[in-house]
MARDO-734940 format. One record per residue (C-alpha): x, y, z; residue in one letter; residue number from 1. Coordinates in Angstrom, 3 decimals, always signed. Last residue first. Layout:
BEGIN
<r x="X" y="Y" z="Z" rest="A" nr="NUM"/>
...
REM end
This chain:
BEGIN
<r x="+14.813" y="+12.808" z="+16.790" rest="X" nr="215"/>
<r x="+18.482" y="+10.665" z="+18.182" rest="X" nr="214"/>
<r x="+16.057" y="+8.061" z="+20.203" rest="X" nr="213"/>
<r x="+12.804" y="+8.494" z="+18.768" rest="X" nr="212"/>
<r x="+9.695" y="+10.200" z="+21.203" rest="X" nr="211"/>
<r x="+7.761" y="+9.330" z="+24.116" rest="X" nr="210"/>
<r x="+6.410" y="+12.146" z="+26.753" rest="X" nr="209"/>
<r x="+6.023" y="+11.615" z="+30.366" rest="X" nr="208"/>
<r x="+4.262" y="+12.935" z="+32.906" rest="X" nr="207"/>
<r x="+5.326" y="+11.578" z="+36.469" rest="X" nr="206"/>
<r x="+2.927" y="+11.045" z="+39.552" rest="X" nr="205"/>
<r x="+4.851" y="+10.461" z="+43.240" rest="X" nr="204"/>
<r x="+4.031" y="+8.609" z="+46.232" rest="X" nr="203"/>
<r x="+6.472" y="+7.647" z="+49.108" rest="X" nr="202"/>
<r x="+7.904" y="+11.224" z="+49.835" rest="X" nr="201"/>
<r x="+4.609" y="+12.592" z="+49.604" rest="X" nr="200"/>
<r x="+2.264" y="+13.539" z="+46.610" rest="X" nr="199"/>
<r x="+5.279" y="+14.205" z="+43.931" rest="X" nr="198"/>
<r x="+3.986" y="+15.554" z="+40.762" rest="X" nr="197"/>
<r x="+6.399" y="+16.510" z="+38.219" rest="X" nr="196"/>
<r x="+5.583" y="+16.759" z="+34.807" rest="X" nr="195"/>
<r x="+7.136" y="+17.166" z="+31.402" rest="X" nr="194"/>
<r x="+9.689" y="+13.863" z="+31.866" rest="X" nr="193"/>
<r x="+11.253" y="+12.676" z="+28.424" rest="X" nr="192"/>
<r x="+11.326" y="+8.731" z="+27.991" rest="X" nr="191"/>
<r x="+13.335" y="+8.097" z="+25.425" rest="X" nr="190"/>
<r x="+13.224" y="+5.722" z="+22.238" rest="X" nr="189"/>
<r x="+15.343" y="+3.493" z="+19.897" rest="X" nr="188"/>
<r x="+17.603" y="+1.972" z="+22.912" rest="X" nr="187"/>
<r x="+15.080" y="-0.296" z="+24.956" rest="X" nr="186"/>
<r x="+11.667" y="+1.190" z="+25.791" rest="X" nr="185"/>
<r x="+10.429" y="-1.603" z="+28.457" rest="X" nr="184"/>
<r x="+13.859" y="-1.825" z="+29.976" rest="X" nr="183"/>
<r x="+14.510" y="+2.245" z="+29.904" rest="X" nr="182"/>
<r x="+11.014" y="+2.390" z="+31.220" rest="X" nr="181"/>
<r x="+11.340" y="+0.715" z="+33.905" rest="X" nr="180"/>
<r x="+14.838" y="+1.381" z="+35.268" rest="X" nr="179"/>
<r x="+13.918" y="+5.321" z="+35.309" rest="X" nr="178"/>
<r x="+10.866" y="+4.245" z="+37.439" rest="X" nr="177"/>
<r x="+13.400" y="+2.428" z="+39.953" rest="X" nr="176"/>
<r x="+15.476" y="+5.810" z="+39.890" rest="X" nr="175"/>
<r x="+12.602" y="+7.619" z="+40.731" rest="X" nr="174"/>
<r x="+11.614" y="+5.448" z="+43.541" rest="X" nr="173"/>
<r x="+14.826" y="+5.359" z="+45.250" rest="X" nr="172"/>
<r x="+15.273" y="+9.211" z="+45.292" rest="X" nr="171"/>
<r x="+11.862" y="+9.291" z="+46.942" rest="X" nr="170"/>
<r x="+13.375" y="+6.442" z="+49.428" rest="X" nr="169"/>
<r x="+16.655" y="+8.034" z="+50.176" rest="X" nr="168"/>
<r x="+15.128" y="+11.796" z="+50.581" rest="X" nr="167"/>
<r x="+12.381" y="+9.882" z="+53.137" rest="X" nr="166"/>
<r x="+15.040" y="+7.996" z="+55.076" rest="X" nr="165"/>
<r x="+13.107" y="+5.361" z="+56.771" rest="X" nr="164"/>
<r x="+11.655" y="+3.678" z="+60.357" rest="X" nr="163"/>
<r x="+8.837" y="+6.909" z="+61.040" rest="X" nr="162"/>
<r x="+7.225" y="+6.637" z="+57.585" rest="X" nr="161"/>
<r x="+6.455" y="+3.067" z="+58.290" rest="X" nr="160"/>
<r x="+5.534" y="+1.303" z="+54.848" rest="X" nr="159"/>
<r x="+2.938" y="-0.733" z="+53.799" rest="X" nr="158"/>
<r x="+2.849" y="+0.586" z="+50.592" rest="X" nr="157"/>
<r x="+5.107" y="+2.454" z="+48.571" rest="X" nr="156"/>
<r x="+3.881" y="+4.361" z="+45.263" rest="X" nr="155"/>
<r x="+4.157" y="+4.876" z="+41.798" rest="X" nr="154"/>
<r x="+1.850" y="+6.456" z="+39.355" rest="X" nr="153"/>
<r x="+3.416" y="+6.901" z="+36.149" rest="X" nr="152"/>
<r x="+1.431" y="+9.341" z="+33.536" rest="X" nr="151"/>
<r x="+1.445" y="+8.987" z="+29.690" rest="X" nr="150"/>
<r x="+2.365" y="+11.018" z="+26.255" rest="X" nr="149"/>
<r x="+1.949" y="+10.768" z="+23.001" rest="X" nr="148"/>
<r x="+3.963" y="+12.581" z="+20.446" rest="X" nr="147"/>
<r x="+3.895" y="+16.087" z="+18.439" rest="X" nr="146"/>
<r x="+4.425" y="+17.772" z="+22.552" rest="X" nr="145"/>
<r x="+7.968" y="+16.644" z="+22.179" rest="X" nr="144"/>
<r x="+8.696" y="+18.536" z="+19.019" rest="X" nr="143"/>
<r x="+7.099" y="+21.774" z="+19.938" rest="X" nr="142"/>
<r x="+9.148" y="+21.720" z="+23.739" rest="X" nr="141"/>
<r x="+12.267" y="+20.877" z="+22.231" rest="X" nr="140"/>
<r x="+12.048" y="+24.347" z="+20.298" rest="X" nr="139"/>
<r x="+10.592" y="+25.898" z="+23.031" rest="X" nr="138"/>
<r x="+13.260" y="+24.912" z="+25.630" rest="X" nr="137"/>
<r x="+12.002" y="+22.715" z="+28.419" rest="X" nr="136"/>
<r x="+11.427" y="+23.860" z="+32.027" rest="X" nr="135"/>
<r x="+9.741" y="+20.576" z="+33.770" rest="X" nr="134"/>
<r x="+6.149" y="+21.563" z="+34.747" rest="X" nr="133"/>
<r x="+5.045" y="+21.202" z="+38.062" rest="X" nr="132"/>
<r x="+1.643" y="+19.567" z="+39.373" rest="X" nr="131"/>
<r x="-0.068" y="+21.008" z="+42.300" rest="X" nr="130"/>
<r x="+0.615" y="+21.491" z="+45.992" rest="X" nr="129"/>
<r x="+4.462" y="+21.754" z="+46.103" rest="X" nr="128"/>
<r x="+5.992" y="+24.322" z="+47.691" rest="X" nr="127"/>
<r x="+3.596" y="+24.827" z="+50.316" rest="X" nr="126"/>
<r x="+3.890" y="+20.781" z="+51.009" rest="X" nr="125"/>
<r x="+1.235" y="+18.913" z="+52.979" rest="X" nr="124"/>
<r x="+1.276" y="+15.346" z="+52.541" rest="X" nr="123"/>
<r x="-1.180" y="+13.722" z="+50.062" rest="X" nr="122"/>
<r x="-1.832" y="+9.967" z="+50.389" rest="X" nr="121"/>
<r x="-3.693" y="+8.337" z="+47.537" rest="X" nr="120"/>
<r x="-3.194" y="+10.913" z="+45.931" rest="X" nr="119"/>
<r x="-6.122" y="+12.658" z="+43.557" rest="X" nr="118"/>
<r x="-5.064" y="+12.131" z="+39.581" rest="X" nr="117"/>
<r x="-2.635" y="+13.032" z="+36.952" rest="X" nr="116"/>
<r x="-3.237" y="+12.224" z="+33.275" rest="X" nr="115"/>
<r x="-3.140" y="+9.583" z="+30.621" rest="X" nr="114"/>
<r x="-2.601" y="+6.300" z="+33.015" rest="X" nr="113"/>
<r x="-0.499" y="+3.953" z="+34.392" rest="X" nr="112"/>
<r x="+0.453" y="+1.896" z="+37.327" rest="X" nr="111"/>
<r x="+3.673" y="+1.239" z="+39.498" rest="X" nr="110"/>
<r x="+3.558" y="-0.358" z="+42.919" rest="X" nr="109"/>
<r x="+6.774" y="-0.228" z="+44.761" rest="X" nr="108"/>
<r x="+7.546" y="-3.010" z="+46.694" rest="X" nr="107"/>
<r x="+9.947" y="-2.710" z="+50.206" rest="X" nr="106"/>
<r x="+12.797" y="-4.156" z="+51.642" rest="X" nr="105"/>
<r x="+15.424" y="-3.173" z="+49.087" rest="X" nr="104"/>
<r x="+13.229" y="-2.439" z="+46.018" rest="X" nr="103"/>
<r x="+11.010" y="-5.667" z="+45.113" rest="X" nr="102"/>
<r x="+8.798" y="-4.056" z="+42.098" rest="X" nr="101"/>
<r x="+5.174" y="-4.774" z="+41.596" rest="X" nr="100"/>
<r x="+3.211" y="-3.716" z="+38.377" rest="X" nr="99"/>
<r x="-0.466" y="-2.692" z="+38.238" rest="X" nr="98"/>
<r x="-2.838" y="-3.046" z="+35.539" rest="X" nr="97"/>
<r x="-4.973" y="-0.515" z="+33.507" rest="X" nr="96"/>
<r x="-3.311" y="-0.347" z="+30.536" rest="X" nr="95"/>
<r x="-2.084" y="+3.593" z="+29.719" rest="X" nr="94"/>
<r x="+2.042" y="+2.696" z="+29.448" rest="X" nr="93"/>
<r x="+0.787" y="-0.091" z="+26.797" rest="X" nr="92"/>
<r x="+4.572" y="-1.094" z="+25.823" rest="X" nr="91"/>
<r x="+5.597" y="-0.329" z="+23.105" rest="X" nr="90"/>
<r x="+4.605" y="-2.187" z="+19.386" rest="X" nr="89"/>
<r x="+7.052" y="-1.645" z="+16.626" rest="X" nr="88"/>
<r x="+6.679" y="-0.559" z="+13.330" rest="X" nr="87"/>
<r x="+9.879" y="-1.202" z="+10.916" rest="X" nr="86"/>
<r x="+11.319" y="+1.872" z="+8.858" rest="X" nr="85"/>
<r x="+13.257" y="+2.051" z="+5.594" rest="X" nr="84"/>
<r x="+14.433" y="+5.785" z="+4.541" rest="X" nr="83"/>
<r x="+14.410" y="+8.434" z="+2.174" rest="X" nr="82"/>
<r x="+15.887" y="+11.815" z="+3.004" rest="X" nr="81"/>
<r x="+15.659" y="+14.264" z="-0.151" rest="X" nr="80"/>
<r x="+16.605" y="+18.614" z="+0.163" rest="X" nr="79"/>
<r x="+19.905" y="+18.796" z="+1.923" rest="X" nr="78"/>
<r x="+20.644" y="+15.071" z="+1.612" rest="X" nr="77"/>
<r x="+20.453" y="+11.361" z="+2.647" rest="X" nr="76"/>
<r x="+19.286" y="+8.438" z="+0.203" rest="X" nr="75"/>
<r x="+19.329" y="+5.023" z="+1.407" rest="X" nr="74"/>
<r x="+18.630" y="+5.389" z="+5.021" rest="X" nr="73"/>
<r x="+18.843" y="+2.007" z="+7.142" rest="X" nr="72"/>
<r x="+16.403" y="+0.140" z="+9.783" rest="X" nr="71"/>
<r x="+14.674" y="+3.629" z="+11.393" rest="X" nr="70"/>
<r x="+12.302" y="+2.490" z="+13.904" rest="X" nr="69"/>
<r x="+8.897" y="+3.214" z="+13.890" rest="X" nr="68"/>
<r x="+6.058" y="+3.910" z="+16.430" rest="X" nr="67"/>
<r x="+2.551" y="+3.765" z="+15.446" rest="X" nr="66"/>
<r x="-0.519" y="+5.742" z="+13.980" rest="X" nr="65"/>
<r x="+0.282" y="+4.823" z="+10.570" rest="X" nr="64"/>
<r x="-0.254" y="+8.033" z="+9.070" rest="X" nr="63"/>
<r x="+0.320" y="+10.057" z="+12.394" rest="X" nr="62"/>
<r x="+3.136" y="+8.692" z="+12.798" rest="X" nr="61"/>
<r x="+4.414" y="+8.951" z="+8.938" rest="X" nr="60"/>
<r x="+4.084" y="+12.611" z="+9.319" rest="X" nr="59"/>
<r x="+6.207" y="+12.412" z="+12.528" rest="X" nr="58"/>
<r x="+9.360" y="+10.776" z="+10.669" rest="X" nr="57"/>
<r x="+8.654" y="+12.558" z="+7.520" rest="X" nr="56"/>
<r x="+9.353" y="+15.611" z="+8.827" rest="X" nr="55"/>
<r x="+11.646" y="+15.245" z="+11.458" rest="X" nr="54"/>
<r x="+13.684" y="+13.224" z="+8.990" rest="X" nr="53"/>
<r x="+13.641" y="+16.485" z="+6.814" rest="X" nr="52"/>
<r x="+15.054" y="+18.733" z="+9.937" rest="X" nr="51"/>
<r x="+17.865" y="+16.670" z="+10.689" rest="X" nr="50"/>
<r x="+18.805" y="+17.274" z="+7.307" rest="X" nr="49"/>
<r x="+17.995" y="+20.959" z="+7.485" rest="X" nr="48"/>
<r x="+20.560" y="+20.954" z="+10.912" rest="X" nr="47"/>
<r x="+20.864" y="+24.742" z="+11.228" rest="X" nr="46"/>
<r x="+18.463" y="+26.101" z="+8.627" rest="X" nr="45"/>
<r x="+20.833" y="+28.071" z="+5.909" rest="X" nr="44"/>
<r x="+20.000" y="+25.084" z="+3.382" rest="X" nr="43"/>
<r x="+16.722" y="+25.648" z="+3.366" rest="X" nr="42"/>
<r x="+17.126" y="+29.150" z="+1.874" rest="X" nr="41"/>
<r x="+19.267" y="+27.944" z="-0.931" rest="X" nr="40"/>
<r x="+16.369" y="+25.212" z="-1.513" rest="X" nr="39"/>
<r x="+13.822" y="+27.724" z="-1.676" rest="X" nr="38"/>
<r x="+11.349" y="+24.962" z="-3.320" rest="X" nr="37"/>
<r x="+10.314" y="+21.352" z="-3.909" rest="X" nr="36"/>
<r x="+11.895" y="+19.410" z="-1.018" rest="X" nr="35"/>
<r x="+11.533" y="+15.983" z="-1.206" rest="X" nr="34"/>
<r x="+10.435" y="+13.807" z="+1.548" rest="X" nr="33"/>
<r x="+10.382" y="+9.655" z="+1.302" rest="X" nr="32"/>
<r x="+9.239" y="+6.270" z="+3.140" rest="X" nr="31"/>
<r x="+9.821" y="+3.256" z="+2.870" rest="X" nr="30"/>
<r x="+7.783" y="+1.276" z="+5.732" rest="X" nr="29"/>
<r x="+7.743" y="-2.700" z="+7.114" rest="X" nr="28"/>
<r x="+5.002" y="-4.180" z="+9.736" rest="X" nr="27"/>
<r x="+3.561" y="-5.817" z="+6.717" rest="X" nr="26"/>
<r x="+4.521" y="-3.828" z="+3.703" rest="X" nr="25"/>
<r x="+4.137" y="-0.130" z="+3.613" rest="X" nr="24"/>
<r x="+4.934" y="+2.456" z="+1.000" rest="X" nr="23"/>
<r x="+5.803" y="+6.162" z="+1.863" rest="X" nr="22"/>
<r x="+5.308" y="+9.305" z="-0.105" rest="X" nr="21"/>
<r x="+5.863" y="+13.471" z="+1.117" rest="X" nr="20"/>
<r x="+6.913" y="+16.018" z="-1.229" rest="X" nr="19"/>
<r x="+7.513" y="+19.167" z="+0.704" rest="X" nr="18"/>
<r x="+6.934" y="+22.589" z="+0.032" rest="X" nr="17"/>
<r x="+8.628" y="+25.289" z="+1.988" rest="X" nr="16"/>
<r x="+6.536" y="+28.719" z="+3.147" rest="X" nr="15"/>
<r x="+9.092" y="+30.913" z="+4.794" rest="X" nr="14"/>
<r x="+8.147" y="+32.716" z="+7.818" rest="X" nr="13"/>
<r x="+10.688" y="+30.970" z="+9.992" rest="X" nr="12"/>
<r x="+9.720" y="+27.837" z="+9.085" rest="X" nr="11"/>
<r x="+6.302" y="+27.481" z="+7.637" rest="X" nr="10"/>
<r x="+5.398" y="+23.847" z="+6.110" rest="X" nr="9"/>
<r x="+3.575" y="+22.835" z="+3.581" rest="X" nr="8"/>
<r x="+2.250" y="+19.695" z="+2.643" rest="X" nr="7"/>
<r x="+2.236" y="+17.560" z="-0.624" rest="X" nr="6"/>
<r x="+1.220" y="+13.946" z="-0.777" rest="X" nr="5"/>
<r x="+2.122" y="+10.638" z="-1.842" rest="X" nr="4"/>
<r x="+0.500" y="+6.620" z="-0.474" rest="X" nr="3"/>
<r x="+1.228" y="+3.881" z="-0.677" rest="X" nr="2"/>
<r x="+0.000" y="+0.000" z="+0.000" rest="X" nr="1"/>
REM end
């Protein structure tokens, strides 16, 4: 099955044509971008090759509605990129399980969603009584927000606040949800953090945001 089209887009003020086609077989993609106009003017763009995988990367997204993974470029340039892709399936991060995990004498209980929600156990915090955003350059900012996104709800049980290290076990925590992902994402994507919600020092909410390794 393929597929062409022609879209615009406006970078700094400038209108640039693209030529966009991809063909799909099975779980495989080719796909292609051509630029059609003010090629002298694309080429000032810091990274315009970087620029064109953009491109077609997230226009093939939202075609196909999935992740890929880039399996070998054949044509790289100023003004073509073409490229074979493979669609992979992620993990459902908004499935409505729980997972257990043993850390040191405790579990942590990790479940998923699409946005934050009331705590379980909310300790009073002036400087933290609602969601934070994570300071993220516009530019990034515009490319992260193209992709989907999902919340983390972890949380101790069973736990006597009085007997631990609350710094120790919040850091503890994150870096078991760091684990996590990076095993259930592998090397082709990262997990980007746009949220911070931490309910106590035993239950925190994260918003994350999933995009290509190297995008």
């Amino acid at each position: 099955m393929s597929s062409q089209k022609r879209i615009i887009e406006n970078i700094d003020d400038v209108d640039y044509q693209f030529h966009i086609s991809s063909e799909k077989n099975g779980k495989n993609i080719i796909g292609n971008i051509e630029l059609l106009n003010h090629f002298d003017k694309f080429k000032e763009i810091e990274r315009c090759d970087l620029l064109l995988k953009r491109i077609l990367y997230f226009n093939l997204y939202k075609k196909y509605k999935n992740y890929l993974i880039l399996k070998i470029a054949t044509i790289e340039s100023e003004n073509q990129f073409t490229a074979h892709y493979t669609e992979t399936e992620l993990f459902n991060f908004t499935k409505k399980e729980t997972t257990e995990i043993q850390i040191e004498s405790s579990i942590l209980s990790l479940s998923f969603g699409t946005d934050f929600k009331k705590c379980d156990n909310k300790k009073s915090n002036p400087l933290n009584l609602s969601p934070s955003k994570i300071l993220i350059d516009k530019y990034s900012e515009d490319i992260i927000n193209l992709f989907d996104g999902f919340v983390v709800y972890a949380k101790i049980n069973n736990i006597n606040e009085n007997e631990v290290n609350s710094h120790s076990t919040l850091n503890l925590i994150n870096s078991s949800i760091d684990k996590f992902l990076k095993d259930k994402l592998g090397e082709s994507f990262l997990f980007v953090l746009t949220e911070n919600f931490d309910c106590s020092n035993f239950e925190v909410q994260k918003k994350y945001k999933i995009i290509p390794n190297g995008f």
